[in-house]
TINUNU-482523 format. One record per residue: residue in one letter; z, y, x negated of N, C-alpha, C in turn. Coordinates in steps of 0.1 Angstrom, whole numbers, plus 5000, padded with zeros to 4 digits. Layout:
AZYXZYXZYX;...
end
This chain:
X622308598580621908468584620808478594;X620908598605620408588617618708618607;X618408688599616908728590616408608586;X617208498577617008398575616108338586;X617008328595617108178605615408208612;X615108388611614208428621612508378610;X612708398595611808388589611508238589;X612508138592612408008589611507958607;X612408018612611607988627610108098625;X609708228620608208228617607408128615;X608208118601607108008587606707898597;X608007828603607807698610606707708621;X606807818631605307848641604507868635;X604507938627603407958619602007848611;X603107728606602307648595601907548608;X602807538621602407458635601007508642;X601607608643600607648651599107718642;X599407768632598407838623597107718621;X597907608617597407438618596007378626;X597107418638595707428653595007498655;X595707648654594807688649592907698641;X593207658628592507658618591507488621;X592507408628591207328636590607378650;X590707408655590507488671589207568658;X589107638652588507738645587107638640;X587607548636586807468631585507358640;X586507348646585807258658584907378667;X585407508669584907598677583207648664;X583507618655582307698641581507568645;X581707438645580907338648579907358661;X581007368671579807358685579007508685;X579207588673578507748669577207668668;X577507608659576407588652575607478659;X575807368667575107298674574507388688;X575207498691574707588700573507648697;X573707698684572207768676570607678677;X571707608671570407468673569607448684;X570507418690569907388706568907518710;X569507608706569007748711567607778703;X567507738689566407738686565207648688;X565407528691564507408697564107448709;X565007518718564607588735563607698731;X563807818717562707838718561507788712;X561607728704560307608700559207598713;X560707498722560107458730559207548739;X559907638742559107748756558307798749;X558207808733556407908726555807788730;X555907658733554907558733554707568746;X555207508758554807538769554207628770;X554707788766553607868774552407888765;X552407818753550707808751550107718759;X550707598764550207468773549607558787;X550707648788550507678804549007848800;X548907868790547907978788546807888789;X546607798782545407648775544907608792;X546107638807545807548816545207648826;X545507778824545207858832543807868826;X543007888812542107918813541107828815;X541807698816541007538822540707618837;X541407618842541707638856540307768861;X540407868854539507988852537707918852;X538107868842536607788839535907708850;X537107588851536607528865536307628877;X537007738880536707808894535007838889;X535007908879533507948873532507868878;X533007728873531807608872531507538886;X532807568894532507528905531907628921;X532007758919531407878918529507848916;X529407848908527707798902527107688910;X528407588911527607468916527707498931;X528307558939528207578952526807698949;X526807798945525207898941524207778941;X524207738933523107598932522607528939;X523907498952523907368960522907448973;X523607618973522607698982521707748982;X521207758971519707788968519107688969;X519107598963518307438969518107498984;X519407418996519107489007518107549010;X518107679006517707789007515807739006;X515507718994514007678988514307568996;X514607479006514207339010513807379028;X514707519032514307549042513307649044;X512807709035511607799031510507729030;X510807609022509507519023509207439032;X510007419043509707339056508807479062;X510007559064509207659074507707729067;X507107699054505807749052505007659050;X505607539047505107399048504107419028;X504907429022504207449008505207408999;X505007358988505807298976505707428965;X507407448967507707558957507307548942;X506907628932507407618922508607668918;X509707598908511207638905511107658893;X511707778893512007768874513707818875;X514307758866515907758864516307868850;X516407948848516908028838518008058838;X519008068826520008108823520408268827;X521108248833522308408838522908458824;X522908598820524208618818525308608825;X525808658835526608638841527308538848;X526508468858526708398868526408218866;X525908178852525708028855524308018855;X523707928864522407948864521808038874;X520708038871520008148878518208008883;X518108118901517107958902515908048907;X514808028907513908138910512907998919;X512508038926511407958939510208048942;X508808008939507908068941506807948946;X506208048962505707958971504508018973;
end
């Protein structure tokens, strides 16, 4: 009797708890898979940002360039405005393209 009684008390935990089991399992394969998700959209998201943040740095690059040139520019003026006081003569300017640097300003007095 006592083999009986023990297989009847298995079966019974078993089909109880195996039950919750197999939802616990189920519910747990669900938030799997909404975890993936999410985890794939994060990286969507962060390839996009860091092309946003590459796109901003080389904005940023450029402007230092351009504003670089325009301070060169702003002092060479200067430069040819106080040469021509002190020789008392009107420069000729010619503005040619740099490789390098932006413009390039040439003053001849």
């Amino acid at each position: 009797m006592s083999y009986c009684w023990d297989n009847l008390l298995f079966y019974t935990l078993h089909k109880k708890y195996g039950r919750q089991a197999m939802e616990e399992n189920t519910e747990l394969k669900s938030r799997i898979g909404e975890l993936e998700k999410n985890r794939t959209d994060t990286v969507a998201e962060n390839v996009e940002l860091r092309a946003r943040v590459v796109k901003l740095e080389q904005d940023i690059d450029e402007l230092k360039k351009e504003l670089e040139s325009k301070k060169n520019h702003k002092f060479q003026k200067k430069c040819i405005l106080i040469a021509q006081i002190l020789l008392n003569e009107e420069p000729v300017v010619e503005y040619r393209p740099s490789f390098m640097e932006g413009l390039k300003l040439d003053a001849f007095f």
